[in-house]
C-alpha positions as CSV (number, residue, x, y, z in Angstrom):
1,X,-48.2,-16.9,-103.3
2,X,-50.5,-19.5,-104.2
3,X,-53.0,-21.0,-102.2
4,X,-53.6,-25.1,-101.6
5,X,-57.4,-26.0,-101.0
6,X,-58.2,-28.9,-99.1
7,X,-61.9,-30.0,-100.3
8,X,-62.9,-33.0,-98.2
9,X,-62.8,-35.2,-95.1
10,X,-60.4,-35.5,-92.9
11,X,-58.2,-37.7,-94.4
12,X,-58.1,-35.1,-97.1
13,X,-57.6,-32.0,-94.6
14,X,-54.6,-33.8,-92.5
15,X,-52.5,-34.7,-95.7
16,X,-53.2,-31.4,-98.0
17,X,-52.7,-29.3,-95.0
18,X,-49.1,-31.4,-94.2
19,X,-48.2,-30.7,-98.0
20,X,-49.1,-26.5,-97.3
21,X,-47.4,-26.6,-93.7
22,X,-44.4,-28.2,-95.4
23,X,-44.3,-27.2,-99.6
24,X,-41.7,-24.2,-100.1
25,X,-42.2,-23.8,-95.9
26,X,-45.6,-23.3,-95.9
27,X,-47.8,-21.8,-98.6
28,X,-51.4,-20.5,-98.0
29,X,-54.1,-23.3,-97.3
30,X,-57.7,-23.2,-97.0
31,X,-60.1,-25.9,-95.6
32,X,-63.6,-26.9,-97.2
33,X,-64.5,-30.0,-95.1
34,X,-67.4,-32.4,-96.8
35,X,-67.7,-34.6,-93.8
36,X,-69.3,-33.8,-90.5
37,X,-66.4,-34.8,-88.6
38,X,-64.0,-32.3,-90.2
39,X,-66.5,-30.0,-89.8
40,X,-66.6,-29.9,-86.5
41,X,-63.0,-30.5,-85.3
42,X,-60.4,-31.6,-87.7
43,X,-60.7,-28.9,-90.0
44,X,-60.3,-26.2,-87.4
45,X,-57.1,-25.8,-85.1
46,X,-54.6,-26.5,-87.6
47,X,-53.2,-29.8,-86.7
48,X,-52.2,-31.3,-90.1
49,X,-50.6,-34.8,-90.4
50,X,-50.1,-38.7,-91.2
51,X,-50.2,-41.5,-89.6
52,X,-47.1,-44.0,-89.4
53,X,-47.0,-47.8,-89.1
54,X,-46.5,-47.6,-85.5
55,X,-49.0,-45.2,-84.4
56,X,-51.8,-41.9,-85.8
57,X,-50.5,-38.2,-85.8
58,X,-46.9,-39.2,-85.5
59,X,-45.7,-36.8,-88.2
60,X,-47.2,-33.4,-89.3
61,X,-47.3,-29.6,-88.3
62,X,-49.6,-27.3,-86.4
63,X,-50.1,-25.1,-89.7
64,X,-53.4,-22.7,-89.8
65,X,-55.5,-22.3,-92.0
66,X,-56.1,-18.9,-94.0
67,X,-59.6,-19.7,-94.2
68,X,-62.0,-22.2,-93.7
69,X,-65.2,-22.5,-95.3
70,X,-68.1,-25.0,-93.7
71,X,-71.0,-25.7,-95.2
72,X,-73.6,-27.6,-93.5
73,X,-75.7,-28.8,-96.9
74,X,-72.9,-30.8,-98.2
75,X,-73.6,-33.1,-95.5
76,X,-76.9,-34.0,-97.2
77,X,-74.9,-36.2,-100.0
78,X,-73.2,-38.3,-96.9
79,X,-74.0,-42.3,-96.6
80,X,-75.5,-42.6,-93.2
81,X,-72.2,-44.4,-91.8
82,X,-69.8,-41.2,-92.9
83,X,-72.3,-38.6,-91.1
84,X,-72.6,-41.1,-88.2
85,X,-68.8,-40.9,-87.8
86,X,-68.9,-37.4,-87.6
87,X,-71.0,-37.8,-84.8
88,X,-68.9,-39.1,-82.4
89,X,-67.2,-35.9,-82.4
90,X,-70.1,-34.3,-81.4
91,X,-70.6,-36.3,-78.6
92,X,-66.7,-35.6,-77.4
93,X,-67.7,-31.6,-77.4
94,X,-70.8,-32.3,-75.3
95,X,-69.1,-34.1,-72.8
96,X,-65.8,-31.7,-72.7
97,X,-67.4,-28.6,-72.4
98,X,-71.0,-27.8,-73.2
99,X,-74.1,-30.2,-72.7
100,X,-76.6,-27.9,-74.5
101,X,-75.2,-30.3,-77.8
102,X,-75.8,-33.0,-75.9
103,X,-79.4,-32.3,-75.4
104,X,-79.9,-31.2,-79.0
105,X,-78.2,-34.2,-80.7
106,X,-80.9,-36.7,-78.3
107,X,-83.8,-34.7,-80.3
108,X,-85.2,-37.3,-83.1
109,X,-85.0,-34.3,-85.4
110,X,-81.5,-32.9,-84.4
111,X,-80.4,-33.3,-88.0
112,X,-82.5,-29.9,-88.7
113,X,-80.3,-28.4,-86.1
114,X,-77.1,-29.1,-87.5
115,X,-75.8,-25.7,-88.6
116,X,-76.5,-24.8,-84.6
117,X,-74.2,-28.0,-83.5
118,X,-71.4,-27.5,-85.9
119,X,-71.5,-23.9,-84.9
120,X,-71.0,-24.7,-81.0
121,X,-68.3,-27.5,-81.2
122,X,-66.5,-24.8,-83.6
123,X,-67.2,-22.6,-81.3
124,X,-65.4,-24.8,-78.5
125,X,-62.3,-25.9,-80.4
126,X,-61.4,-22.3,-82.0
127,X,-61.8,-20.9,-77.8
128,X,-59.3,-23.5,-76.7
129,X,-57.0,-23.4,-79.7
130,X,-56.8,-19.5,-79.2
131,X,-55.1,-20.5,-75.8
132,X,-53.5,-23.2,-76.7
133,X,-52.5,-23.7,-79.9
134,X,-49.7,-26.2,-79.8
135,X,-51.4,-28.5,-77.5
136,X,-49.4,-28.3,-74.5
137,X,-52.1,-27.8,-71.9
138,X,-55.5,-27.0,-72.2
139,X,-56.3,-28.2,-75.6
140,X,-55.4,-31.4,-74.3
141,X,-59.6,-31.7,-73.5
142,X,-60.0,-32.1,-77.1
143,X,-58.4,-35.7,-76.9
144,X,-61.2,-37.2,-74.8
145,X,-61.9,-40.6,-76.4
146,X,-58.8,-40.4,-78.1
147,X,-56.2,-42.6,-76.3
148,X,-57.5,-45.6,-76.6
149,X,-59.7,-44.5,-79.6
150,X,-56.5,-44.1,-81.6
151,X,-55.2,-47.9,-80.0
152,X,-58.8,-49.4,-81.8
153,X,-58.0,-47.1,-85.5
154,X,-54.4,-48.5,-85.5
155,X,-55.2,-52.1,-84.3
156,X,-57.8,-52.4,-87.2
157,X,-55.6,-51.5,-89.7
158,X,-53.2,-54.3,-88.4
159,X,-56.0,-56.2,-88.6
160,X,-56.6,-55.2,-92.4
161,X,-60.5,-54.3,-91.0
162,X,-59.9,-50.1,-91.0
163,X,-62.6,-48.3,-88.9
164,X,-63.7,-44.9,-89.4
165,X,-61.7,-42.7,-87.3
166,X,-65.2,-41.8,-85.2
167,X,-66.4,-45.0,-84.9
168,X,-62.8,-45.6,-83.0
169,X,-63.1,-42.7,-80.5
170,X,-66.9,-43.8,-80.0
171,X,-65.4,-46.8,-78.5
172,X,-62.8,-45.0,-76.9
173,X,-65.3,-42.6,-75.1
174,X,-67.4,-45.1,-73.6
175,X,-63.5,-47.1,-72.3
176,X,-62.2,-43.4,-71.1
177,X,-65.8,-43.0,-69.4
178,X,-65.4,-46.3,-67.7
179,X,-61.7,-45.1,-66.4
180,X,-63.5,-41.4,-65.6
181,X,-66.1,-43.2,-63.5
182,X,-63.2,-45.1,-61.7
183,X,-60.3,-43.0,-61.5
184,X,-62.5,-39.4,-61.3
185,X,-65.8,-40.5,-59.7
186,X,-67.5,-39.7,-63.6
187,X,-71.8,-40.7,-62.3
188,X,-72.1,-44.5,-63.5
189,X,-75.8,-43.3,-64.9
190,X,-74.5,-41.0,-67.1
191,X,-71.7,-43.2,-68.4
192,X,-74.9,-45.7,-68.9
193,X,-76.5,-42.8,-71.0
194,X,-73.8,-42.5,-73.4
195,X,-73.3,-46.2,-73.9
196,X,-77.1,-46.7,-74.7
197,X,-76.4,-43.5,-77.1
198,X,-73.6,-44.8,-79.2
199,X,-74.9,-48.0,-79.4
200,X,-77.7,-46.3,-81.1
201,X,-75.1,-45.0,-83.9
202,X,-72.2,-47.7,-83.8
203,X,-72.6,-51.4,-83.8
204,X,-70.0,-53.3,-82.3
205,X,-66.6,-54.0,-84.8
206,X,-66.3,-57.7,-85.2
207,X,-62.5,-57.8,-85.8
208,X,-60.6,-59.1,-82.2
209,X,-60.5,-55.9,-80.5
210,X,-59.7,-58.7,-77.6
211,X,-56.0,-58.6,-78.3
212,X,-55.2,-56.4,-75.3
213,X,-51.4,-56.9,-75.8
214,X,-51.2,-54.8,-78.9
215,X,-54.0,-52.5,-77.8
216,X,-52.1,-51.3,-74.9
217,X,-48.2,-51.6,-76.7
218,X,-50.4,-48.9,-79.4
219,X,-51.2,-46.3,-76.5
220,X,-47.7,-46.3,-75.2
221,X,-47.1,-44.9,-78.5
222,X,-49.6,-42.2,-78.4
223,X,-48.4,-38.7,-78.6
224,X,-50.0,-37.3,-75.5
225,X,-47.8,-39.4,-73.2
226,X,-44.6,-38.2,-70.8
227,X,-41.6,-40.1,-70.7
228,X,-43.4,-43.6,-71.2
229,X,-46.5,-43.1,-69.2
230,X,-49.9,-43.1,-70.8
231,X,-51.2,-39.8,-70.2
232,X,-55.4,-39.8,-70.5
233,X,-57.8,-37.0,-70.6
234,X,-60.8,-38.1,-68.1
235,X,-63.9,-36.3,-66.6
236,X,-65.5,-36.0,-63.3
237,X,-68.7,-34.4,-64.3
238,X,-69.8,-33.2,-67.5
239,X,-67.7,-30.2,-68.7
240,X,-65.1,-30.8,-65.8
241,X,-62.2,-32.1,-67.5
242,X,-58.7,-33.4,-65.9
243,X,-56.1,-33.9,-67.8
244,X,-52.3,-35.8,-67.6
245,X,-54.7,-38.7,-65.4
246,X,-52.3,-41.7,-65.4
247,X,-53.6,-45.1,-65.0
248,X,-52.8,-48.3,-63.7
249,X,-52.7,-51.3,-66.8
250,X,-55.5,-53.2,-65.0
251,X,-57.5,-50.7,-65.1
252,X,-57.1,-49.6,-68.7
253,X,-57.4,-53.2,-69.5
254,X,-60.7,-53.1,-67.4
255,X,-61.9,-50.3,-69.5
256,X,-61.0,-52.2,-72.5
257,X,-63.3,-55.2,-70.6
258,X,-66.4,-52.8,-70.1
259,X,-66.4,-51.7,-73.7
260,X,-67.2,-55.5,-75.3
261,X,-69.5,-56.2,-72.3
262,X,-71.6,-53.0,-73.1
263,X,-71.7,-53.7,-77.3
264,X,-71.7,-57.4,-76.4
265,X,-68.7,-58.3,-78.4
């Protein structure tokens, strides 16, 4: 009967919510994310989990929550780089299904509407969890960015350079755009906007994000894929998403080309 509390990011939220899901076969846990990004997506939908040496995600439980309290003020004690990684989040739920955040997070004050944007990508997630919980069709919108974002996390821990989990999926947004724009027709200008965007909030990672070999051996590893193939989540317009795209190699190396020429690396 007692009840485990996950107070943190979402480092903290994926393990304490693995312990809940898995202690005595599951005991009651509540979430009280401190970062922006567990605010607005890890800490609702109740994926819990770690990461393994040969890829993220690879073991855990879909385990809700009992509760899960969000805060927006916390967010005031963050070091710019933890709320900027939050942010790339954000971004994902504009993109995926509502461009109203989109247009409130390119205000130079958006900060004093955070309360609003947690509220809608919440808003978003706990819609598409209700259908889907165990993500076996719909909720696969939320892994936009993801894919290869998860190839660039795991690579820089190889690398012994870790990035912040958003700073990954910034990168792998602006790949997953390039493969939207040519697999899906996604409108070069807008995939131009969002590169000019996130350059704004991530600076290009200096470790050799060049070794595509490894890159691409870490997606065929990522949970989203069907009997070997690399299964990616792509858009044709903003808030149209299509998911189970497969991709030629070229193309995803391509991708992987059209990220270091936009951040120059």
């Amino acid at each position: 009967k007692d009840l485990i509390i996950a107070l943190g990011g979402g480092v903290v939220g994926d393990i304490t919510g693995f312990a809940a899901a898995t202690f005595l076969r599951g005991v009651s846990l509540c979430q009280i994310p401190t970062t922006l990004l567990a605010q607005v997506d890890s800490s609702v939908g109740g994926k819990t989990g770690v990461d393994l040496a040969e890829g993220k995600n690879l073991v855990g439980a879909f385990y809700q929550p009992r509760l899960v309290l969000i805060d927006p003020e916390v967010l005031k004690t963050l070091p710019d780089a933890t709320f900027a990684d939050g942010m790339a989040e954000v971004v994902k739920y504009g993109y995926i299904a509502n461009p109203e955040i989109l247009d409130m997070v390119s205000q130079p004050e958006y900060q004093e509407q955070i309360g609003d944007i947690i509220y809608e990508c919440v808003k978003i997630k706990r819609d598409v969890v209700a259908i889907d919980e165990h993500d076996t069709g719909l909720r696969m919108i939320l892994n936009f960015g993801h894919t290869i974002g998860h190839a660039y996390e795991s690579l820089s821990f190889k690398k012994d350079r870790p990035l912040l989990h958003g700073h990954a999926v910034a990168a792998g947004i602006v790949s997953e755009l390039y493969l939207s724009h040519k697999v899906c027709g996604f409108p070069m200008e807008k995939l131009s906007q969002v590169v000019y965007y996130l350059k704004e909030y991530y600076p290009a990672f200096v470790f050799d994000c060049k070794d595509y070999d490894t890159l691409y051996e870490l997606m065929t590893h990522d949970k989203k894929n069907e009997a070997g193939i690399i299964n990616f989540t792509l858009l044709s317009q903003v808030g149209d998403v299509q998911i189970n795209q497969q991709v030629s190699k070229e193309k995803i190396l391509e991708s992987l080309d059209f990220y270091r020429e936009s951040f120059g690396v």
